[in-house]
Structures are given as C-alpha cells and as structure tokens.
C-alpha positions as CSV (number, residue, x, y, z in Angstrom):
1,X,17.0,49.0,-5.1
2,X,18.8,46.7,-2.8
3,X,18.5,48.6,0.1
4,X,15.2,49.5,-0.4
5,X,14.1,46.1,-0.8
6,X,16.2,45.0,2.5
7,X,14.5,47.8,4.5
8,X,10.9,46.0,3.6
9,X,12.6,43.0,4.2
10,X,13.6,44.0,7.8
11,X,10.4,45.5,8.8
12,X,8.4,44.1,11.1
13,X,5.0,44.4,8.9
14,X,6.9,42.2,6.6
15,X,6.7,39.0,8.8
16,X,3.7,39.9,10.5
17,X,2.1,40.1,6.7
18,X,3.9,36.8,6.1
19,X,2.3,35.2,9.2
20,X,-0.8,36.1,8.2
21,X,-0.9,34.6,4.6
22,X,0.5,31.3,6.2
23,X,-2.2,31.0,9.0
24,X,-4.9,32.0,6.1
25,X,-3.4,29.5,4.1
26,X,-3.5,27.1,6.6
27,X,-7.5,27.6,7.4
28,X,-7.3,27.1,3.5
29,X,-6.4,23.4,3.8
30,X,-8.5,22.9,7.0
31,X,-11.4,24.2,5.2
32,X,-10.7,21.6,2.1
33,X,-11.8,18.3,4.4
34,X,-15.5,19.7,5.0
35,X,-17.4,18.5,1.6
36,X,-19.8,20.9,2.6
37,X,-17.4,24.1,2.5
38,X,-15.6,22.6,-0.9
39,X,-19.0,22.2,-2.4
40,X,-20.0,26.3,-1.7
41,X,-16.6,27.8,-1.7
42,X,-14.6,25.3,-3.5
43,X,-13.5,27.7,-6.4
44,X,-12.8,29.9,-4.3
45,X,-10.3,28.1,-2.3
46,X,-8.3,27.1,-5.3
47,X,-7.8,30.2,-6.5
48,X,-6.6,31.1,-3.3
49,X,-4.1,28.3,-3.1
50,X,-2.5,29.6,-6.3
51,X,-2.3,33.6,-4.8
52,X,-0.9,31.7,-1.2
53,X,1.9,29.9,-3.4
54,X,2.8,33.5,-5.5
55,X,3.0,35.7,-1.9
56,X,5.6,32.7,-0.8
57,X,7.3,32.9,-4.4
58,X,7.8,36.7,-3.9
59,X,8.7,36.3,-0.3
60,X,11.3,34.0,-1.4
61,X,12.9,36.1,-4.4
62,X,12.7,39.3,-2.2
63,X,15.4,37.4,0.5
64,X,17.4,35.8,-2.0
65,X,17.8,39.1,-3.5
66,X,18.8,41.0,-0.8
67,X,20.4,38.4,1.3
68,X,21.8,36.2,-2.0
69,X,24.2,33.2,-0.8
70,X,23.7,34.1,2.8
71,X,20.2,33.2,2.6
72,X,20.9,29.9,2.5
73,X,22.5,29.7,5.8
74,X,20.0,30.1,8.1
75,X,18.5,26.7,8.2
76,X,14.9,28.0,8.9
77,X,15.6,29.7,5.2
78,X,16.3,26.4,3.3
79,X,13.3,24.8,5.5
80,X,10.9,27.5,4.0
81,X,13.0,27.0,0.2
82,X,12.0,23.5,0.5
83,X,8.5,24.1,1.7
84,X,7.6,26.6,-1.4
85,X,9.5,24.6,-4.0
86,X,7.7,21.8,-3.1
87,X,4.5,23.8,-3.2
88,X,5.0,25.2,-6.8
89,X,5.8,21.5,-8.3
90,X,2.5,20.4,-6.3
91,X,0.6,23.5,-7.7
92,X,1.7,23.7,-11.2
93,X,3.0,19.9,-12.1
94,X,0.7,17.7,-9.9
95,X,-2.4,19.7,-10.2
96,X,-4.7,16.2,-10.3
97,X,-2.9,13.8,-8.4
98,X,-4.9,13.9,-5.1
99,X,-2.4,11.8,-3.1
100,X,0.3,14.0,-4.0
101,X,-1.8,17.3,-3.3
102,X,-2.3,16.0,0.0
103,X,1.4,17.2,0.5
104,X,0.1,20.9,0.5
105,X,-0.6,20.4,3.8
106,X,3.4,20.7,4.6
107,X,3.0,24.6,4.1
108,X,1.7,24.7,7.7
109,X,4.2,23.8,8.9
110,X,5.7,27.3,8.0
111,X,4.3,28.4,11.4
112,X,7.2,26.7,13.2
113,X,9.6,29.1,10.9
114,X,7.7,32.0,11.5
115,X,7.0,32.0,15.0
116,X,10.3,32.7,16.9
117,X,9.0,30.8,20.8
118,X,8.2,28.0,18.0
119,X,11.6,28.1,16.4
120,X,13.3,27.9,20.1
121,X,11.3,24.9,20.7
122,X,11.9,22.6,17.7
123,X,16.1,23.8,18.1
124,X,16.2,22.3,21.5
125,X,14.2,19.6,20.6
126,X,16.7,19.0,18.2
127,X,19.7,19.4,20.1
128,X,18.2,17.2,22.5
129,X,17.9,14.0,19.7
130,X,21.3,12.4,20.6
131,X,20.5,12.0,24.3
132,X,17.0,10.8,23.6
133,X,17.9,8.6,20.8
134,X,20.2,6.7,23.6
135,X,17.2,6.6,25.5
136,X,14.8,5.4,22.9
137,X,17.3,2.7,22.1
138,X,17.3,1.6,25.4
139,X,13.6,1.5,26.2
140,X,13.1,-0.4,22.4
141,X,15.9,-2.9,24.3
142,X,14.0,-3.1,27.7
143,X,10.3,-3.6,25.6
144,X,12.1,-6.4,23.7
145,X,12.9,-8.4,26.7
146,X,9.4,-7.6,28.4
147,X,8.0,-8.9,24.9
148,X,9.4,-12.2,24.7
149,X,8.6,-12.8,28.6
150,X,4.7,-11.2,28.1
151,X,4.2,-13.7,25.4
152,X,5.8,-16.7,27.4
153,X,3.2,-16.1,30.6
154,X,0.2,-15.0,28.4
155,X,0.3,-15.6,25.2
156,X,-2.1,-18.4,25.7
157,X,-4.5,-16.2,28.3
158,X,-4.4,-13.4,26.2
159,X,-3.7,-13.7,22.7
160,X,-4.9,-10.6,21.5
161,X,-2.0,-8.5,24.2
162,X,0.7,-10.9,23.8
163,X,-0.2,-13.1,20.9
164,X,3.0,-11.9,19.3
165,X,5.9,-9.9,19.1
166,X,4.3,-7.1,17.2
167,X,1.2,-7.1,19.6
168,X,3.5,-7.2,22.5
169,X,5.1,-4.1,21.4
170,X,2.1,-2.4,21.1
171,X,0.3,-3.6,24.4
172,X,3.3,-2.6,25.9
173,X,3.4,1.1,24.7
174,X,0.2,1.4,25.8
175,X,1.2,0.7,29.2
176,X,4.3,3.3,28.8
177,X,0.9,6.2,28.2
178,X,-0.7,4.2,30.9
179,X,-4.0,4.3,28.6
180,X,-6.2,2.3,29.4
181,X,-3.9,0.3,31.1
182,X,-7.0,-1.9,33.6
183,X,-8.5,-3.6,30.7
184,X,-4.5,-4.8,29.8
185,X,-3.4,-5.5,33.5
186,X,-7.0,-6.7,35.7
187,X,-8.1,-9.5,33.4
188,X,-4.6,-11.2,33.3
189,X,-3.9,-10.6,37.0
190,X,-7.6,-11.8,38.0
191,X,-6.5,-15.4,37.9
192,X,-2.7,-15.0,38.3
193,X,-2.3,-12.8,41.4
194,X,1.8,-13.2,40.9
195,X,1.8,-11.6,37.7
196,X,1.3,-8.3,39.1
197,X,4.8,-8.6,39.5
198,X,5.6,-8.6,35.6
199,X,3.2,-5.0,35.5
200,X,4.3,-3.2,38.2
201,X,8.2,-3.5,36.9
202,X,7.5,-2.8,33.6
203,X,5.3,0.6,34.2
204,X,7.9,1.7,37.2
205,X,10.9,1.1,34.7
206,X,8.8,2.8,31.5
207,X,6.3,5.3,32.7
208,X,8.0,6.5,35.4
209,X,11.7,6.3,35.0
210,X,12.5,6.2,30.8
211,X,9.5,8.6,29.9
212,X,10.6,11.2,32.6
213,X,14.2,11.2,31.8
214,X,13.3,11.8,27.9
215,X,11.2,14.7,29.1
216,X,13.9,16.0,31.7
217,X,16.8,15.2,28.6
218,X,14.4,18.3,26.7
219,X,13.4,20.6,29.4
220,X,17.3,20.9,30.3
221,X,18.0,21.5,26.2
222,X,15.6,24.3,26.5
223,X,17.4,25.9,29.4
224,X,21.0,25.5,28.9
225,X,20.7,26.6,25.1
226,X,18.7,29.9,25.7
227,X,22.0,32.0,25.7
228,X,22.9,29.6,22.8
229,X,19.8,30.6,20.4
230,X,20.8,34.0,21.4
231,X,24.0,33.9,19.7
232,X,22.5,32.1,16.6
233,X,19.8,34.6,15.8
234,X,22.4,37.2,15.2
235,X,24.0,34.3,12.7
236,X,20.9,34.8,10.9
237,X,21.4,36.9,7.1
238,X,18.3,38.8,8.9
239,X,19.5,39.7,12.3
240,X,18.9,43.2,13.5
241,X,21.2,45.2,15.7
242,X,19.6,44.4,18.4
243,X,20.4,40.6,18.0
244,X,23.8,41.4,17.8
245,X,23.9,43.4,20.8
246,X,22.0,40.6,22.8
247,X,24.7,37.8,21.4
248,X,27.6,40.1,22.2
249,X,26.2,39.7,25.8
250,X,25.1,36.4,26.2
251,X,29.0,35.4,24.8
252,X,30.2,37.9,27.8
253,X,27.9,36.4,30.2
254,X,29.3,33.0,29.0
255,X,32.7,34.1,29.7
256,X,32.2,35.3,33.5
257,X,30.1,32.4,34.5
258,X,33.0,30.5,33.6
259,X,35.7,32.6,35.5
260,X,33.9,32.7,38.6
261,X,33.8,28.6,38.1
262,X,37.2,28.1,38.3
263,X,37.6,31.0,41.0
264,X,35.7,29.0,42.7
265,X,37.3,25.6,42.5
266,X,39.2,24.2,45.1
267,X,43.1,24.6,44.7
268,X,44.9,22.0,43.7
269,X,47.9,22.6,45.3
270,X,49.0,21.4,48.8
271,X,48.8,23.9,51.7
C-alpha cells in the first residue's frame, strides 16, 4: 500500500493536479471581493472552499504516510503543514468570524511551494536577509540623520514633508522610489536654491547607491546558490533520481572549481 501510494505521490500528475486545485482555489478568493459574483455564485464558492481544504487534507495525509518523519524536513513541507492546518481551524472553527476568514487568503501563497523557479527565488531571497538586513540597518541610520536635518531647514516651509520625524521618514522613502519626487524637491528648492544640496546627496546616497547594492546583494544569492539548491532538492523526502544525480555533480563540480583555484594561486614559496 506504501509503495503504491509513493508511486502516486512521485508522479508528476500528482503536482501538476495539486497546482491546479491551488490556482482554482486561489481565483476562489479573488472571485469573493466582487459583491456581484458572491451575490450569483456565492454558494457555490463556499462549497468549494470546503472540497479545496479536503484535496489539501488528503494531499497532506498521502506524504505523511509515505514519507512519515521525513516529511517534516523539507521546509517547503512544514510551510504547506502550516498553510492547511491553519485552513481547517479557519474552515471548521472560525466559520463566522470575517476578520479571521480573511486569513484564507494565505492558501495562495501555496504557489511559491509548488512552483519550483518560485521556490529558487524566495531561498535566495532568504539566504540573502543577513546581508540586506546590514544594509537596511544602515539606510534606517542614514534616513535618521537626513530626518532630523530635513526638519531643521524645512520644517517651517513645509510642514506637511518635514513636520516631523514620522513624516520625514516617509517623505524620505519616497525619494529612495524617486516617486513623485518634483512636487517633494521644486517647491522647497524654488526659494532656497542651496538646498538642492540636501536632495541631490540624499537620492545619490539612497536611490542610487543603498537600493542598488540591496538588489546586487540578491541577484549574486541567486547565482552563487544555484549549484547549492541543486544539492538541497535531492535533501528533499521527494527527490527523484534524477535529483540525486544532478547533486552528485554539482558537489563534483564544486570540488574541481576549487582545485583549479588553488592550482592557480601564486606559490608561496621563494624562488
């Protein structure tokens, strides 16, 4: 029974079927903010969110049979056990409460899980937090200190940019996305012509310099960990030969980039 039930697991119908029900599911909820759709086919898209939650039930007990402990160390696994836990106490428990049913809406997220280019994405994102982070910290530090200065020139100009620290903050952002950063930046200059000083710093140091090196911080996660989400799909309980294979290669590939490294280094030795 096991094996027959890990064969269906491992077919490739399986997830495709699974991707299916969570992209219906997830017109399901988009259809539920039109008054004019719940009003014709309300019914019917409540019965609908009680078959969605059953197929992710069954989807879950099929793995846990076959797979058992080891289900629960894939990460992407415990994401979706959360996900359709969370979706039975909404379905069954909170049935009325409209603020909590709005939560439903976390079972679209089950895309990111399903769709492997998606997965890749969100891991590097990931991996790429603690260099960000440091970066976030220090941009948080720099719109401080541009703050408290913005409010000491123009808080009295313009009260509604940099009437106060909060405001600051957010004019400030603003100019970080460079949205509609004129109707910010040409009033205030207009009778100080100096102060362009003050703007041109800030969007050179923020726009230009911190948002970039965020961005290049994740587009370097993405390429030095492809060979690294290699290896960790054939870590998954799930993981077909062909993972294995391909992690088996990306480790040797690994290994010779890093003896043709140090054949290439300079002695150290005195000639």
């Amino acid at each position: 029974m096991r094996s027959r039930l890990a064969r269906l697991v491992e077919h490739k119908l399986f997830d495709q079927t699974i991707l299916v029900v969570i992209l219906l599911n997830a017109v399901a909820l988009g259809m539920e903010t039109s008054p004019a759709a719940m009003a014709r086919y309300g019914t019917t898209i409540n019965r609908f969110e009680y078959v969605f939650v059953g197929i992710y039930v069954v989807e879950m007990a099929i793995k846990l049979a076959v797979y058992r402990l080891r289900y629960f160390r894939s990460k992407w696994n415990v994401f979706d056990f959360v996900i359709i836990v969370s979706s039975l106490g909404f379905a069954w428990i909170f049935t009325g409460l409209r603020t909590l049913r709005i939560l439903r809406v976390a079972r679209a997220t089950r895309l990111v899980s399903g769709l492997k280019p998606l997965r890749r994405i969100v891991s590097a994102i990931m991996r790429s937090l603690p260099g960000v982070g440091w970066t976030v910290l220090l941009m948080i530090v720099m719109y401080y200190i541009f703050a408290i200065v913005g409010i000491h020139l123009f808080r009295e100009q313009s009260p509604d940019k940099f009437g106060s620290l909060g405001t600051a903050f957010v004019t400030l952002f603003e100019l970080t996305t460079l949205s509609d950063w004129q109707s910010t930046v040409f009033p205030i200059t207009s009778s100080n012509s100096w102060t362009w000083i003050y703007f041109l710093v800030f969007i050179l140091a923020a726009s230009f310099v911190l948002l970039n090196v965020i961005l290049g911080i994740v587009v370097d996660s993405l390429s030095l960990h492809s060979e690294g989400e290699i290896i960790e799909a054939a870590r998954e309980p799930d993981a077909t030969d062909d993972d294995v294979l391909r992690s088996e290669l990306a480790k040797l590939r690994a290994q010779i980039d890093h003896i043709s490294y140090l054949m290439n280094q300079p002695s150290n030795r005195d000639p």
